[in-house]
BADREN-871652 format. One record per residue (C-alpha): residue number from 1; x, y, z. Coordinates in nm, 2 decimals. Last residue first. Example, Ala and Ser with C-alpha at 12.3 -4.5 7.8 and 13.67 -1.06 7.14 Angstrom:
2
     i        x        y        z
     2     1.37    -0.11     0.71
     1     1.23    -0.45     0.78
//
This chain:
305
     i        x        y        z
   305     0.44     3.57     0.04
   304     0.77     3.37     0.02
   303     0.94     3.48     0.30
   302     0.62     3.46     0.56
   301     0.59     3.13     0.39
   300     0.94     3.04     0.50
   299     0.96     3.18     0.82
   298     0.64     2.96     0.88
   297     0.84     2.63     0.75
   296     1.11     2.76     1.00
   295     0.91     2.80     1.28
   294     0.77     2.44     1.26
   293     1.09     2.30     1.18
   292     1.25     2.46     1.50
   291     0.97     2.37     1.73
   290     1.00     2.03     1.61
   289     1.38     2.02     1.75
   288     1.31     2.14     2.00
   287     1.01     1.89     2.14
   286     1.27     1.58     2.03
   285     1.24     1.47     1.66
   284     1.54     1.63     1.55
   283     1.71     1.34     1.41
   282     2.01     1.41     1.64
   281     1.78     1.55     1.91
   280     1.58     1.21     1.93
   279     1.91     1.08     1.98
   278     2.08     1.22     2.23
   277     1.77     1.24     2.47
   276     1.74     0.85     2.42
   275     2.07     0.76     2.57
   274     2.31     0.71     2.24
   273     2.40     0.49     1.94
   272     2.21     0.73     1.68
   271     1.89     0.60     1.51
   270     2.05     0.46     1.08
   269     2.02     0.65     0.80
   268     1.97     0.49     0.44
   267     1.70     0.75     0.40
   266     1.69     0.98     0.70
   265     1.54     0.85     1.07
   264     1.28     1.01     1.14
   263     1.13     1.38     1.03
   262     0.88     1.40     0.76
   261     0.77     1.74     0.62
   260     0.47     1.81     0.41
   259     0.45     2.12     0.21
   258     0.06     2.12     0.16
   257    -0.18     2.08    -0.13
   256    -0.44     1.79    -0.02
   255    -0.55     1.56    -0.34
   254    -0.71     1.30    -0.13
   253    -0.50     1.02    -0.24
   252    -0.16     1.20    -0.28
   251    -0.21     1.36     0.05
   250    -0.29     1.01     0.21
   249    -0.02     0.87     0.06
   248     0.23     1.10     0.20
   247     0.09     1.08     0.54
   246     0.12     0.69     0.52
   245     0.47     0.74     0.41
   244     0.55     1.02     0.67
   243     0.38     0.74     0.95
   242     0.64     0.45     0.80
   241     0.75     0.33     0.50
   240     1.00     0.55     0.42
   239     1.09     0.81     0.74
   238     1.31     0.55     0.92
   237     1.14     0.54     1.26
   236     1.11     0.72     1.58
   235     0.84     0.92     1.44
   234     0.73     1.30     1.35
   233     0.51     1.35     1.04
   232     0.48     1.80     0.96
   231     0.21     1.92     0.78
   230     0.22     2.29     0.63
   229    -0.03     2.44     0.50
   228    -0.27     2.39     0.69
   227    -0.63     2.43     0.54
   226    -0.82     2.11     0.76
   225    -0.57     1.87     0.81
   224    -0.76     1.68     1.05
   223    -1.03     1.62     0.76
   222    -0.73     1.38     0.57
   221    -0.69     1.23     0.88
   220    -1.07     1.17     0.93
   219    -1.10     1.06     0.55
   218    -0.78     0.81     0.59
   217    -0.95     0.63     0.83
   216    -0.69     0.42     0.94
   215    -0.72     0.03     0.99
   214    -0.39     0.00     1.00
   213    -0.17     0.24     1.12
   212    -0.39     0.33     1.44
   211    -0.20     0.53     1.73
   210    -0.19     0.84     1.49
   209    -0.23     1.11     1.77
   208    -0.25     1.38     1.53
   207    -0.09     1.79     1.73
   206    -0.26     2.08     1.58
   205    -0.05     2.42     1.58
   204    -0.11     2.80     1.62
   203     0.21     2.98     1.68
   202     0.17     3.26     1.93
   201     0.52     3.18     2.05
   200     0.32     3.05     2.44
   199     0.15     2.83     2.15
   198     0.48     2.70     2.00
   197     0.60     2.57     2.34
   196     0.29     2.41     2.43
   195     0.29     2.28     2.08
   194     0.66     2.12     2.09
   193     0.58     1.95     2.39
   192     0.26     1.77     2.26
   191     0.49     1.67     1.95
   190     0.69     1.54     2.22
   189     0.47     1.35     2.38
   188     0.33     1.20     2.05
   187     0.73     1.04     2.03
   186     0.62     0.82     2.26
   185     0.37     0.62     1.98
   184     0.27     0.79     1.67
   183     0.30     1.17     1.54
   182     0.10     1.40     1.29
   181     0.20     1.75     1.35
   180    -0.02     2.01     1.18
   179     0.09     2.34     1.11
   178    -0.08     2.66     1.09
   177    -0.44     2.59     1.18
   176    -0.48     2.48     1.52
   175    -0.63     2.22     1.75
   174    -0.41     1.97     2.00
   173    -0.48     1.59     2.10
   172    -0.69     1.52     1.82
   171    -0.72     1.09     1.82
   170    -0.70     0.90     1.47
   169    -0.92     0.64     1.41
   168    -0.90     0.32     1.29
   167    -0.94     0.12     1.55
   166    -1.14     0.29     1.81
   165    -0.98     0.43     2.17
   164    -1.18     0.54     2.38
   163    -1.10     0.88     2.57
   162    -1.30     0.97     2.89
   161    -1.06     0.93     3.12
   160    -0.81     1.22     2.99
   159    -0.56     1.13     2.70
   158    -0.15     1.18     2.70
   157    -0.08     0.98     3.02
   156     0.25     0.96     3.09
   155     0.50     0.71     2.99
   154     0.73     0.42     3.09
   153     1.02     0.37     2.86
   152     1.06     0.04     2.66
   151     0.76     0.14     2.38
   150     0.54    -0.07     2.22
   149     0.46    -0.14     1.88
   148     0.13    -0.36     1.84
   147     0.16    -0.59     1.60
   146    -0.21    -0.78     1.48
   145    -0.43    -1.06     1.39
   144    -0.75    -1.08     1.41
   143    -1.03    -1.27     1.63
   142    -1.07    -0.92     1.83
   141    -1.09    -0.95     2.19
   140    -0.68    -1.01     2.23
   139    -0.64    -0.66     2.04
   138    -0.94    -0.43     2.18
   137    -0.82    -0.50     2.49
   136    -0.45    -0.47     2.44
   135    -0.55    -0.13     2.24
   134    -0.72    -0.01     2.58
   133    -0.47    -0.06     2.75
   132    -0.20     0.13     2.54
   131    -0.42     0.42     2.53
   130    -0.48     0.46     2.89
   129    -0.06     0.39     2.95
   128     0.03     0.63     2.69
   127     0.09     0.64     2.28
   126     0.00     0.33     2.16
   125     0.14     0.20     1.80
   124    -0.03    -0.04     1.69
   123    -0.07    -0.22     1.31
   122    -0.31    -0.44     1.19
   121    -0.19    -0.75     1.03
   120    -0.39    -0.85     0.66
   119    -0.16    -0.66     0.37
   118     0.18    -0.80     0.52
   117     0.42    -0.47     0.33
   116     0.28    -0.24     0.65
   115     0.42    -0.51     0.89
   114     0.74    -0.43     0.72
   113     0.72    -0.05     0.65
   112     0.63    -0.04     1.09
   111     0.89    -0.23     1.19
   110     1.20    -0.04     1.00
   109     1.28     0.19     1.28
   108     1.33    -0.12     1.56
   107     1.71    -0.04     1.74
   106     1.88    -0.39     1.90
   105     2.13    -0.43     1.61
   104     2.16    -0.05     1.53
   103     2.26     0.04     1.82
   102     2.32    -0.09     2.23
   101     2.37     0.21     2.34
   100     2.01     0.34     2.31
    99     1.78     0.03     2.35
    98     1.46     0.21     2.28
    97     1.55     0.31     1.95
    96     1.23     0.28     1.78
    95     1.08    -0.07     1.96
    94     1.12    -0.18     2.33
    93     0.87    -0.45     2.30
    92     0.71    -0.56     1.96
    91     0.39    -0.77     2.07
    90     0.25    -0.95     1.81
    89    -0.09    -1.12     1.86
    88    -0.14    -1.42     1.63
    87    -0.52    -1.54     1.52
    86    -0.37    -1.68     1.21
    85    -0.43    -1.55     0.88
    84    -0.27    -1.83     0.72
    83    -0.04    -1.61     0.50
    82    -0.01    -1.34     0.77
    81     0.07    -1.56     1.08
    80     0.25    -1.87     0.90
    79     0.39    -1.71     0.59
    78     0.48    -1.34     0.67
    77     0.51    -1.37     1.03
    76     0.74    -1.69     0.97
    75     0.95    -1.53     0.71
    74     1.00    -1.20     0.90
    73     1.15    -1.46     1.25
    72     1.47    -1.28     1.29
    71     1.37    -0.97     1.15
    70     1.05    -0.84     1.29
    69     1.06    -1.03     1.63
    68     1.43    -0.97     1.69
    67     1.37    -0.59     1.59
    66     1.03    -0.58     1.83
    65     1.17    -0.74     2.13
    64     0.97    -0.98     2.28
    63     0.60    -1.10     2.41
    62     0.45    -1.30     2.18
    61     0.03    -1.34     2.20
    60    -0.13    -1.67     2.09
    59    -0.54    -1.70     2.16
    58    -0.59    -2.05     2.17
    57    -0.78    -2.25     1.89
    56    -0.57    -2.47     1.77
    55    -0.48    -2.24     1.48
    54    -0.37    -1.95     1.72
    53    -0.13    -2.23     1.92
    52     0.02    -2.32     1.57
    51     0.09    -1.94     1.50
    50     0.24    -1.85     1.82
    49     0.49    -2.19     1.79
    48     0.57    -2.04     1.43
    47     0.62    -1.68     1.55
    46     0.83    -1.82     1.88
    45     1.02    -2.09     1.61
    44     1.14    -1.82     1.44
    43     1.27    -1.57     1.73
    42     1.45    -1.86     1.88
    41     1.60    -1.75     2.20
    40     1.44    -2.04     2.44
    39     1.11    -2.15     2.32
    38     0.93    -2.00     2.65
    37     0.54    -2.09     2.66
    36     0.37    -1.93     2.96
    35     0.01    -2.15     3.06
    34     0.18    -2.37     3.31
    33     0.29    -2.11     3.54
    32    -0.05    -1.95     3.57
    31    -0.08    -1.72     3.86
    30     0.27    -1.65     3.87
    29     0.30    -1.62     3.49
    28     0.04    -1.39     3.47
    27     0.23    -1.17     3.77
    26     0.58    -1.19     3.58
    25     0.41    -1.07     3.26
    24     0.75    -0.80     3.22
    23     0.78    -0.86     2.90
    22     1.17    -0.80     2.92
    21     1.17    -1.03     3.21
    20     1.00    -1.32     3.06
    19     1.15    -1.22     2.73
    18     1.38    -1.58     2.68
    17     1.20    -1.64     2.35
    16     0.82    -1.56     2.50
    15     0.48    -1.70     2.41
    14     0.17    -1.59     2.63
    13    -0.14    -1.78     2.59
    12    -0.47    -1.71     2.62
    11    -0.75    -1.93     2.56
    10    -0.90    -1.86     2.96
     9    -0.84    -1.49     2.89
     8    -1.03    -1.53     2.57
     7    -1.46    -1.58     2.51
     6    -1.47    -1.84     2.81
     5    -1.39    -1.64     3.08
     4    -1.39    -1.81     3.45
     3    -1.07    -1.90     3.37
     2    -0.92    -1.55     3.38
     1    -1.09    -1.49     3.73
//
């Protein structure tokens, strides 16, 4: 079936750096063993090999883990993928601190402020299996280049079968009026979490699915804040650079009056080594742990009245 389309499948091309497993594209690369290109764990020469298959006409798409992709080989995405504008699709597997345990070598919470400093890559980040899909889609179709920011830990569904996504555009997953929680990737599950919990409180909250970093209508956002004034970011990422930056910017820009704030990984802070749990609850971006900012940035208006 994949040869029988001209437009992509048949021009695609995984490229791996000893990530077969980790990729988990065991079933492409049963039906077509001589299409998977593995350089062997060489982070550079996967971006440049990526690159020089995108500029022969093929449609290139790496398949590792997102901090050996971002920092390993940043040179080569800057110069040969960005620089040339290469038909490249990035795939960072197991990014935020999906790799628990194993620290601050194998944790990804500086990704997103990277990719963001390459003016011409879009940026990812799905939140659920629907959503993920239909970003891959969207991705190989498009002749652009992009990173999309996966997760290592299989997901729910977050959006019903009606939802499309389109670049750009940020998706409402909860309405209210007294805080709004902007969130990317898994973390929009706990954001979710946090405003079941808050409603049964009587607190009114609006959960941002920001699965688009770039192109982002920064309009929509900026209407999705509505009044609030409060606005909370939530990511599994250091807090400059990332979604709070972009939620930062956009205040600045549109000249929205609101306490904003952005919970990640601290300034000069690094994820916990731990299980998943452990963590999120140390940089309080677990479902409690945005309950708790959200009541206390109401007990402090209440205060301050």
């Amino acid at each position: 079936m994949l040869y029988r389309c001209r437009s992509k499948w048949c021009r695609f091309v995984p490229v791996v750096a000893d990530s077969t497993s980790t990729a988990k594209i065991k079933p492409f690369v049963d039906a077509f063993p001589d299409r998977l290109v593995n350089v062997g764990i060489a982070e550079q020469v996967l971006v440049g090999t990526a690159a020089g298959l995108a500029l022969a006409g093929k449609v290139a798409v790496t398949c590792n883990a997102a901090p050996f992709l971002i920092s390993r080989a940043n040179e080569q995405v800057k110069v040969d993928v960005c620089y040339n504008n290469t038909n490249v699709k990035l795939f960072g597997l197991n990014s935020g601190a999906s790799y628990g345990p194993l620290a601050s070598t194998h944790h990804s919470i500086d990704d997103i402020s990277v990719m963001r400093g390459f003016g011409n890559i879009r940026i990812f980040a799905p939140s659920c299996p629907l959503e993920c899909k239909q970003i891959i889609d969207y991705a190989i179709a498009e002749e652009v280049l992009v990173y999309i920011r996966m997760d290592g830990k299989a997901l729910p569904e977050l959006h019903d079968e009606n939802y499309q996504f389109v670049a750009g555009e940020p998706s409402l997953l909860r309405s209210g009026k007294q805080v709004v929680i902007c969130a990317l990737g898994s973390v929009v599950h706990e954001a979710v979490a946090a405003s079941d919990v808050l409603k049964e409180q009587g607190i009114d909250v609006s959960v941002v699915n920001v699965s688009s970093i770039r192109p982002l209508n920064k309009q929509t956002l900026a209407k999705m804040f509505g009044e609030t004034k409060h606005i909370i970011s939530v990511e599994e990422h250091n807090i400059n650079g990332g979604l709070g930056s972009v939620v930062a910017e956009i205040m600045a820009e549109q000249g929205i009056v609101a306490k904003l704030v952005r919970l990640g990984v601290e300034d000069g802070g690094y994820a916990a080594a731990g299980d998943r749990p452990y963590t999120r609850k140390m940089l309080s971006i677990d479902s409690m742990g945005i309950v708790a900012v959200c009541q206390q940035l109401l007990q402090s208006e209440t205060l301050n009245a």
